[in-house]
N, C-alpha and C positions, 0 to 999 in steps of 0.2 A: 510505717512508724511515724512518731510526729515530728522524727528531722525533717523525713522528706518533705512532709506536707506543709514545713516550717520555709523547708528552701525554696521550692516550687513559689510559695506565697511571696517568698522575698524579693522572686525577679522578677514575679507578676507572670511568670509562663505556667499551661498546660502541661502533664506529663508529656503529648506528642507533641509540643513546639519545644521544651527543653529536647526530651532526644532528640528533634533535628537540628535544635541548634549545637549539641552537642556534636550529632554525626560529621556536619559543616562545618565546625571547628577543628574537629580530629583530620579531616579530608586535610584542610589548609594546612595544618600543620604538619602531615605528610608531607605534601608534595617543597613544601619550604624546606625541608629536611634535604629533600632532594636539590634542589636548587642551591643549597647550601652545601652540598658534596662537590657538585657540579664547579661552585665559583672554587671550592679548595684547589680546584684541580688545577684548572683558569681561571683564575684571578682577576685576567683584564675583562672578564665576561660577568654581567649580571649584577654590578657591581650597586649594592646599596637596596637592591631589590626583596634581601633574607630585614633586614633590618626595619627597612621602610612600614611594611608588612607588619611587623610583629610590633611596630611603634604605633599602628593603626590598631590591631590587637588590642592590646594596651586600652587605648581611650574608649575602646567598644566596652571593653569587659570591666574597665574598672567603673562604666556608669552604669552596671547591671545591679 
């Protein structure tokens, strides 16, 4: 449809550089999830690591 073709063009990616950039995104934000259980648990572990991450996040995706 011409969303897609609308969005693809927006960020300047391929259909297979968006899905991998997409895959790569999902992957990261799993294992954060996890990491983020982890510090619930312990606290004094990891600390700043869930945040950091997703503040990087952040400046990646919002110059897309």
């Amino acid at each position: 449809s011409i969303m897609k073709c609308n969005h693809l063009n927006t960020v300047g990616e391929s259909y297979g550089d968006h899905l991998f950039f997409t895959v790569q995104l999902s992957l990261v934000l799993l294992f954060l999830s996890i990491v983020s259980i982890v510090h619930g648990l312990c606290p004094w572990i990891l600390t700043g690591t869930v945040s950091d991450k997703i503040k990087y996040l952040n400046e990646k995706l919002s110059t897309r």
